[in-house]
C-alpha atoms as an extended CHARMM CRD file, in Angstrom:
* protein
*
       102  EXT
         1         1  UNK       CA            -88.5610000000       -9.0990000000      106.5650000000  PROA      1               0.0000000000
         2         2  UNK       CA            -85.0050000000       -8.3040000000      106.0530000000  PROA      2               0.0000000000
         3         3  UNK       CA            -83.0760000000       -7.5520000000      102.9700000000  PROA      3               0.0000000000
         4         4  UNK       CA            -79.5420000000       -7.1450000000      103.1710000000  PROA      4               0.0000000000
         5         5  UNK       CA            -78.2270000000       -4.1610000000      101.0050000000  PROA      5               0.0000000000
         6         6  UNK       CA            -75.0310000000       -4.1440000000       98.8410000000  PROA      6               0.0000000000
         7         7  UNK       CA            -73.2510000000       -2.4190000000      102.4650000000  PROA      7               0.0000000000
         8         8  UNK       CA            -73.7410000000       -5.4600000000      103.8170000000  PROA      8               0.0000000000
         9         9  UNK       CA            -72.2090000000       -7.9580000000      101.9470000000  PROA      9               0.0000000000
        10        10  UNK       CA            -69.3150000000       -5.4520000000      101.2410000000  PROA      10              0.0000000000
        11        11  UNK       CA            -68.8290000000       -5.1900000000      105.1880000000  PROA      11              0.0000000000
        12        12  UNK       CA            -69.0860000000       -9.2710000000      105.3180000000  PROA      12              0.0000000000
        13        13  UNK       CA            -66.6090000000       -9.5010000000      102.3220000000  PROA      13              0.0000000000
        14        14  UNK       CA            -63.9940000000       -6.6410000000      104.1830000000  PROA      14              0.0000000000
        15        15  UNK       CA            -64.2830000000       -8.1420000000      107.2560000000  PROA      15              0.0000000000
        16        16  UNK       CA            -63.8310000000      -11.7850000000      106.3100000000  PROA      16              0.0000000000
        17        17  UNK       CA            -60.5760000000      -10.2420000000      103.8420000000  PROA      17              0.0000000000
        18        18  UNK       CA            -58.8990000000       -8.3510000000      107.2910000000  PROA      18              0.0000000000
        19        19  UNK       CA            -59.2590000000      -11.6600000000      109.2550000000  PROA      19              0.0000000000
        20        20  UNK       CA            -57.5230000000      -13.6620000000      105.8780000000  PROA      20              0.0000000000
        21        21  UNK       CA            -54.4480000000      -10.9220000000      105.7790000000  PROA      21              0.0000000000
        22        22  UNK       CA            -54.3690000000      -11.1390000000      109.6540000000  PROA      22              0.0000000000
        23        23  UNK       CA            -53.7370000000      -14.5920000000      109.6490000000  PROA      23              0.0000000000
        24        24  UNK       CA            -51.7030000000      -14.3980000000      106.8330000000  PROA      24              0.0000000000
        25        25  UNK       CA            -49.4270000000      -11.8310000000      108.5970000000  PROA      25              0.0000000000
        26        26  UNK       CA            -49.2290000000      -13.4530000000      112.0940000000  PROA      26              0.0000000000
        27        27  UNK       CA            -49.6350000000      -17.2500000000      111.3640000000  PROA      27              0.0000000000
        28        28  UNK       CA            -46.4270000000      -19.4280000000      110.6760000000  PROA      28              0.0000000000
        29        29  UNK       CA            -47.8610000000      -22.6540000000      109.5370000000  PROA      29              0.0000000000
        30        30  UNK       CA            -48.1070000000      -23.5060000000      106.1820000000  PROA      30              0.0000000000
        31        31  UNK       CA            -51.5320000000      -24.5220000000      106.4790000000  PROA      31              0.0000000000
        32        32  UNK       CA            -53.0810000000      -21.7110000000      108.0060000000  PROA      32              0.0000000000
        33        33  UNK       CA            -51.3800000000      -19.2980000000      105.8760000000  PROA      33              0.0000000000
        34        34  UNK       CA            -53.1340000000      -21.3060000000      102.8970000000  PROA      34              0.0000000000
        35        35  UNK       CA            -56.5650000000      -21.4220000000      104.4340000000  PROA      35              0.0000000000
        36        36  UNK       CA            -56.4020000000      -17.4230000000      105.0140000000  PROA      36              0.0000000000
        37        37  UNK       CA            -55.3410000000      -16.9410000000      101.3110000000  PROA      37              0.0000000000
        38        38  UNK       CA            -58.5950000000      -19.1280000000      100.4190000000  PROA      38              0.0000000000
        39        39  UNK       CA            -60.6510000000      -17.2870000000      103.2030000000  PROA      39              0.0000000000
        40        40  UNK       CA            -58.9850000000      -14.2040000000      101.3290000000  PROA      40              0.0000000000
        41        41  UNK       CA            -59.8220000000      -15.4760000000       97.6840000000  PROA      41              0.0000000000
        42        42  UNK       CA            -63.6880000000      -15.9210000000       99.0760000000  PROA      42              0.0000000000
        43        43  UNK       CA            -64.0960000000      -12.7330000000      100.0010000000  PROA      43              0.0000000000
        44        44  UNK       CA            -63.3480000000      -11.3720000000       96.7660000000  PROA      44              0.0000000000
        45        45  UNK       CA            -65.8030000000      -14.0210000000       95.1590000000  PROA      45              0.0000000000
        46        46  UNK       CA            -68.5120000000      -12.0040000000       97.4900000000  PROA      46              0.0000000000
        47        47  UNK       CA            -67.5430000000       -8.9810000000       96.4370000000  PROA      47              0.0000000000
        48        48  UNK       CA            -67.7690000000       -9.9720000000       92.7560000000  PROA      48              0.0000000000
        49        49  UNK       CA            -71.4400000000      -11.7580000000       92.8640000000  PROA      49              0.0000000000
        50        50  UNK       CA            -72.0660000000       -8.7470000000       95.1020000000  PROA      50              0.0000000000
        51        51  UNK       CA            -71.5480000000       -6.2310000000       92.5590000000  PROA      51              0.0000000000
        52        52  UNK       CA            -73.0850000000       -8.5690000000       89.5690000000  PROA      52              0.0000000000
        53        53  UNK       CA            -76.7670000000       -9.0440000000       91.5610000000  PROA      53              0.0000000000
        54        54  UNK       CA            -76.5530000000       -5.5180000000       92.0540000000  PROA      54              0.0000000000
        55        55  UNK       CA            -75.4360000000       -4.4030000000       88.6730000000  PROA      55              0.0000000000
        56        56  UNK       CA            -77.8450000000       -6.9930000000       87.2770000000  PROA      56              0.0000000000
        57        57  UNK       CA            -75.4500000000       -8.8100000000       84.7510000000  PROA      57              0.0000000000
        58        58  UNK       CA            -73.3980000000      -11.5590000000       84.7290000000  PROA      58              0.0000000000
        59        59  UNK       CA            -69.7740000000      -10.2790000000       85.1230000000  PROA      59              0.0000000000
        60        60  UNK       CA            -69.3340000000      -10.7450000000       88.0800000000  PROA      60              0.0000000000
        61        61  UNK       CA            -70.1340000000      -14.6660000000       88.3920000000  PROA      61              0.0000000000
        62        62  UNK       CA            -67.8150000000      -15.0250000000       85.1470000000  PROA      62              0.0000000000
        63        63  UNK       CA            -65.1000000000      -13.5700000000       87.2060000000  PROA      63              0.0000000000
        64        64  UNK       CA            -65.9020000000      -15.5710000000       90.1920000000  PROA      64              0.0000000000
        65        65  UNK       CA            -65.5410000000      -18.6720000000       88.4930000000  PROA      65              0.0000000000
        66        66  UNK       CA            -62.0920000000      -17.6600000000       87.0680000000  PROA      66              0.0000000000
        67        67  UNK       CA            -61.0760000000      -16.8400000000       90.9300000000  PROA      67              0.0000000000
        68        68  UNK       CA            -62.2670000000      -20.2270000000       91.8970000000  PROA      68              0.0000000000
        69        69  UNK       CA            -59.8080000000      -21.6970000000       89.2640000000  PROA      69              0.0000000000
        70        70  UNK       CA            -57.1240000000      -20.1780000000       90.3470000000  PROA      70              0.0000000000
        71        71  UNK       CA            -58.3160000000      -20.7480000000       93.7880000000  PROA      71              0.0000000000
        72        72  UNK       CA            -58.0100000000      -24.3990000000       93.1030000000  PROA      72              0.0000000000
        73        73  UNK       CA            -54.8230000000      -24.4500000000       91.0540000000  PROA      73              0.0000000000
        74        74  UNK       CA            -53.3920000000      -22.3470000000       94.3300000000  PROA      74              0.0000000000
        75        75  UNK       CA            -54.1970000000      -25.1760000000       96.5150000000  PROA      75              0.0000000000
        76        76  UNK       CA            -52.9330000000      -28.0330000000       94.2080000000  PROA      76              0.0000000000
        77        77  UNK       CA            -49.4840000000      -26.3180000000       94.1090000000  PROA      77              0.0000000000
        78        78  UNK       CA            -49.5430000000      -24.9450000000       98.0200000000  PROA      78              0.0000000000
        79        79  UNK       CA            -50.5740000000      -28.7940000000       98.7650000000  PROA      79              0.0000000000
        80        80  UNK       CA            -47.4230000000      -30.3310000000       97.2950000000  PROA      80              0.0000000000
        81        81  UNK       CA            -45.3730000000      -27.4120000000       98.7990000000  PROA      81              0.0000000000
        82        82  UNK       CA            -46.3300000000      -28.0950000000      101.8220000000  PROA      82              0.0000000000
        83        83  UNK       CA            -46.0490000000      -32.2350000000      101.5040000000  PROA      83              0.0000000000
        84        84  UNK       CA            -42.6200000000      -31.5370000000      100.1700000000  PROA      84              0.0000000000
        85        85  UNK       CA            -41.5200000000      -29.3450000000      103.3020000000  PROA      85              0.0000000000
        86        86  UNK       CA            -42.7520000000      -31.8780000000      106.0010000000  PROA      86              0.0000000000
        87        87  UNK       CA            -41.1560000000      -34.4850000000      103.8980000000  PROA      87              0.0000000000
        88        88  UNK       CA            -37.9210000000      -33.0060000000      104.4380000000  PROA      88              0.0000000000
        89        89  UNK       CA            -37.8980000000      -30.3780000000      107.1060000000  PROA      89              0.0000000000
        90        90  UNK       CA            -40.5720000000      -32.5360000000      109.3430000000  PROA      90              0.0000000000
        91        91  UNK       CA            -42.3270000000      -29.4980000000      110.1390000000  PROA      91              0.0000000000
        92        92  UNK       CA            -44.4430000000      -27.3320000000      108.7260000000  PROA      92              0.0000000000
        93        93  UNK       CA            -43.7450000000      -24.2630000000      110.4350000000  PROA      93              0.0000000000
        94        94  UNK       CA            -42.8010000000      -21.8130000000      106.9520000000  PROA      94              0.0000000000
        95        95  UNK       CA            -39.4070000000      -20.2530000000      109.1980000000  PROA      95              0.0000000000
        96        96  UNK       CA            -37.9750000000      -23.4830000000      108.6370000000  PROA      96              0.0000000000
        97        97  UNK       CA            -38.7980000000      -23.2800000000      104.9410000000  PROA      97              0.0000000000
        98        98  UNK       CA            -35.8220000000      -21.5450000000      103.9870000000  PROA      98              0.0000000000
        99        99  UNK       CA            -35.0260000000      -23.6420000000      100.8840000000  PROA      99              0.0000000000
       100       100  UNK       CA            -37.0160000000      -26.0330000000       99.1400000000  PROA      100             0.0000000000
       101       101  UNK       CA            -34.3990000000      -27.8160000000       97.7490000000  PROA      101             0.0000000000
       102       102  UNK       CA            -32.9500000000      -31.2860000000       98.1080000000  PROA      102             0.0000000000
């Protein structure tokens, strides 16, 4: 049977970070650029219940939790960015975003 060792979830968790700041980098729409910062934010949740199986305490689920919080507060406030830009740029394409205000 296989048992996957702490390189493999750290190669899962790097890999799955590149593909967030690639998307990041090259995407324009504010929606995709939000769901690579969450794909970004998950990776580091891996990496910190990685490290607390491993370690054999509870550290790193604490901290996962508190990256999960922010997480969400991230997507309440990049949510009613984004409503607010289509509302008045019709578009959510973030070039076009070059002030938010009315």
């Amino acid at each position: 049977m296989f048992e996957p060792t702490l390189t493999h979830y750290l190669i899962l968790a790097a890999i799955t970070f590149c593909i967030g700041v690639f998307g990041v980098m090259v995407r324009r729409n504010a929606i995709t650029l939000f769901m690579c910062v969450e794909l970004m934010l998950n990776s580091v949740n891996l990496t910190f219940i990685t490290f607390s199986k491993y370690r054999v305490d509870m550290d790193g689920h604490i901290f996962g939790f508190f990256v999960m919080a922010v997480a969400a507060a991230e997507a309440a406030v990049g949510l009613a960015i984004i409503l607010h830009l289509f509302r008045h740029k019709r578009s959510v394409d973030v070039e076009r975003a070059d002030a938010l205000q009315l």
